[in-house]
KOLMI-506072 format. One record per residue: y, z, x of N, C-alpha, C in turn; residue in three letters; residue number from 1. Coordinates in steps of 0.2 Angstrom, whole numbers, plus 5000, padded with zeros to 4 digits. Layout:
N
R   n.north   n.up   n.east   ca.north   ca.up   ca.east   c.north   c.up   c.east   resn   resi
R         Y      Z        X          Y       Z         X         Y      Z        X    ALA    NUM
...
END
This chain:
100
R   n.north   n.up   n.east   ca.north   ca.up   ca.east   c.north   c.up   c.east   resn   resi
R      5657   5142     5408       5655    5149      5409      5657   5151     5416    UNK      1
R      5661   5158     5418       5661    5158      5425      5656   5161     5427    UNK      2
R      5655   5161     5433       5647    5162      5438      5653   5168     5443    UNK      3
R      5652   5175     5444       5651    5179      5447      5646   5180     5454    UNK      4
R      5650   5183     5458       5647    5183      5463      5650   5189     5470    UNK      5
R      5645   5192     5473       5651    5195      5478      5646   5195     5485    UNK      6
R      5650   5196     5490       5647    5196      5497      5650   5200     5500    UNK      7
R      5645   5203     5505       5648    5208      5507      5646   5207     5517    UNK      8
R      5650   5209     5520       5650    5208      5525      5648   5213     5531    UNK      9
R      5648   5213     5536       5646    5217      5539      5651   5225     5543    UNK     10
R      5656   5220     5541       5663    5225      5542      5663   5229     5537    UNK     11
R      5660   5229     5531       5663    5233      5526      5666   5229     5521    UNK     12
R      5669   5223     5522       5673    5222      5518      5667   5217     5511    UNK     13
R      5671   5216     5506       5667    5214      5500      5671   5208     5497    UNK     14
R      5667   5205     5495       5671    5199      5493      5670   5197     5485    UNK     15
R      5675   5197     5481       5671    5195      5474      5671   5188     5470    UNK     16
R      5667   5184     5470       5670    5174      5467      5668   5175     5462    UNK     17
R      5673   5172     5459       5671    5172      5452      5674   5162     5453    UNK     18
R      5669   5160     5448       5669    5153      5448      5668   5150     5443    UNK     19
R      5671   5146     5439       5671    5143      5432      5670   5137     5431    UNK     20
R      5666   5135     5429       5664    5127      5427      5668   5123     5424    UNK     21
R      5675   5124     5419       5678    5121      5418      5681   5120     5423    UNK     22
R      5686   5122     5425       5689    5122      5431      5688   5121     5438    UNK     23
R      5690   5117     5442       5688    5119      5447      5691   5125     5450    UNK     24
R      5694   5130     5449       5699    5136      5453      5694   5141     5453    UNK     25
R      5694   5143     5458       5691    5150      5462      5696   5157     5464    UNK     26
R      5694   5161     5461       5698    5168      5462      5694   5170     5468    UNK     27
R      5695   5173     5472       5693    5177      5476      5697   5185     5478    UNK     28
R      5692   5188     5477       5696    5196      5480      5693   5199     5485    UNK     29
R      5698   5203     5490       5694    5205      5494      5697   5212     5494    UNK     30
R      5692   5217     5497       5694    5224      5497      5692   5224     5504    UNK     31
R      5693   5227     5507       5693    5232      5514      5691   5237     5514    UNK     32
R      5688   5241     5522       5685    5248      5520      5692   5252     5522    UNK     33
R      5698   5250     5524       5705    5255      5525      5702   5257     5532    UNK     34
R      5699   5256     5537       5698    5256      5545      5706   5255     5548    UNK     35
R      5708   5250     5545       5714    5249      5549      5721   5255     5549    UNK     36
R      5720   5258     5543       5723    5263      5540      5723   5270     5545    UNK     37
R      5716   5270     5544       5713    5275      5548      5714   5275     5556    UNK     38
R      5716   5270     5559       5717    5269      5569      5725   5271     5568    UNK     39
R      5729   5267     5561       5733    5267      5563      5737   5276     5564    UNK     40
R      5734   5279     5559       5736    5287      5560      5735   5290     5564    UNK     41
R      5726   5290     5570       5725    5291      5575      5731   5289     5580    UNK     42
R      5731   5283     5580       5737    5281      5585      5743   5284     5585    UNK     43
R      5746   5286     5579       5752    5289      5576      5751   5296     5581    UNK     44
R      5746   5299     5578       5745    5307      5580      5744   5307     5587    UNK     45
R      5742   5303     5590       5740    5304      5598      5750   5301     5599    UNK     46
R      5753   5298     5598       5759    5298      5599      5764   5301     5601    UNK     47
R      5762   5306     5591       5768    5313      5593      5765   5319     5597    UNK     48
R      5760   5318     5599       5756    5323      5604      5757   5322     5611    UNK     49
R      5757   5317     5614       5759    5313      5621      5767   5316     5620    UNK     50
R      5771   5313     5615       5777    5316      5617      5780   5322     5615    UNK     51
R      5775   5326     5612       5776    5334      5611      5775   5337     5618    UNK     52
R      5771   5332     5621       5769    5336      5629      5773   5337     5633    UNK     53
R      5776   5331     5634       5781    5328      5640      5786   5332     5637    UNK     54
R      5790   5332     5631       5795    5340      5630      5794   5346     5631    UNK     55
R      5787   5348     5628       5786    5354      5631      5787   5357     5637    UNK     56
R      5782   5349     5645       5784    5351      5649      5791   5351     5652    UNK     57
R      5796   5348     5651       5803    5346      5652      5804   5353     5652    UNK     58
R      5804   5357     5644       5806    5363      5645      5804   5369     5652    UNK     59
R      5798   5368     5653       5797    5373      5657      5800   5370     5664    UNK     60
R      5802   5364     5665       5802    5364      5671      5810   5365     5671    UNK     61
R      5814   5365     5666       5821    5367      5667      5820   5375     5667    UNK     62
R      5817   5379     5666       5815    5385      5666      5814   5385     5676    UNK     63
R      5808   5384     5677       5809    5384      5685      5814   5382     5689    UNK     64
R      5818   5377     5687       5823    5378      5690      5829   5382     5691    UNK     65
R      5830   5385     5684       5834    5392      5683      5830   5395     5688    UNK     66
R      5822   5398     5687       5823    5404      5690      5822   5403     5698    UNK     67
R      5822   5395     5699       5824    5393      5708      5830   5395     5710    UNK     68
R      5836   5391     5705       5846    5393      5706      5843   5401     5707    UNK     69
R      5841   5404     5702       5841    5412      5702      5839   5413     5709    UNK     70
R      5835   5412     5709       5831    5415      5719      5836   5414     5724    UNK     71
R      5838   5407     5723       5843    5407      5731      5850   5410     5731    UNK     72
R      5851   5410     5724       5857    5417      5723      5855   5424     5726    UNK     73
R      5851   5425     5724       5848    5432      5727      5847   5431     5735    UNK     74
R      5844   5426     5737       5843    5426      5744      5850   5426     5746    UNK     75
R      5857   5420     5745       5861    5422      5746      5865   5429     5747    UNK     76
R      5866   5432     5742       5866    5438      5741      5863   5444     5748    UNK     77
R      5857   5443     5747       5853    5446      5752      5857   5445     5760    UNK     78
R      5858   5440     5759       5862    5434      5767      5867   5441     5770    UNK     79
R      5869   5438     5764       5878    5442      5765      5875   5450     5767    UNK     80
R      5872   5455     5762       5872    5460      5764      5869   5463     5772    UNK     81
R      5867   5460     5774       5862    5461      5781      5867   5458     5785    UNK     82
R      5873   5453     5784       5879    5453      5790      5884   5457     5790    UNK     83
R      5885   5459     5783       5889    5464      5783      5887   5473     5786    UNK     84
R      5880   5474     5786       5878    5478      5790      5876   5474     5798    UNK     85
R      5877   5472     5800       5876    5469      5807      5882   5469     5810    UNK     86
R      5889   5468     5804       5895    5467      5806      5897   5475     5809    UNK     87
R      5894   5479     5804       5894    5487      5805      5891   5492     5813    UNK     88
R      5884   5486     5812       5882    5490      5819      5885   5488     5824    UNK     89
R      5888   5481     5825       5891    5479      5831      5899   5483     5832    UNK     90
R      5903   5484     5828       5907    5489      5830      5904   5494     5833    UNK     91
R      5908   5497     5838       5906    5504      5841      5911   5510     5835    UNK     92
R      5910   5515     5834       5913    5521      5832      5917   5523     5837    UNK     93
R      5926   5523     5835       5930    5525      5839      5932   5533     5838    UNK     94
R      5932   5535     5844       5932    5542      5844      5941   5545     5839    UNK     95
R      5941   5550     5835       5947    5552      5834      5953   5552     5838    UNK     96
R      5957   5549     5836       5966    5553      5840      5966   5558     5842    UNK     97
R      5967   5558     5848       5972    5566      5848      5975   5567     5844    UNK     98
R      5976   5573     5843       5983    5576      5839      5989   5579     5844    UNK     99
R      5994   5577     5843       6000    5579      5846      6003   5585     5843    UNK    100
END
């Protein structure tokens, strides 16, 4: 006649014997409370969130750097204009030709 039996543990997990007098074989089953299941999703989600970041920021910092490139264009720009007028002031205004 088999003898049923279960233990249960302090992790959750449960254990079922079943044990039968003719035989000596022992089944044993064990179930789990699925903890493991559950860290490993956790650790999955913090994952793609860690590397959703570092993308995210990558984008904006290529972003600043266009609008750096941008800036020192402009300052260039700016450059050129203010020698092009310095080149204007330092010429004197020559008075007209005679006319013959």
């Amino acid at each position: 006649m088999p003898t049923e039996r279960e233990v249960q543990h302090p992790d959750g997990r449960v254990e079922r014997i079943t044990e039968t007098t003719a035989a000596p074989t022992t089944v044993i089953e064990r179930r789990g409370s699925g903890m493991g299941a559950i860290v490993a999703l956790i650790i999955g989600l913090l994952a793609v969130l860690v590397i959703g970041y570092f993308l995210m920021n990558m984008n904006k910092n290529e972003a600043v750097e266009s609008n750096a490139i941008a800036g020192a264009a402009e300052s260039v720009g700016n450059a050129a204009d203010n020698i092009g007028e310095a080149a204007r002031d330092a010429v004197p205004e020559r008075a007209p030709a005679p006319a013959n």
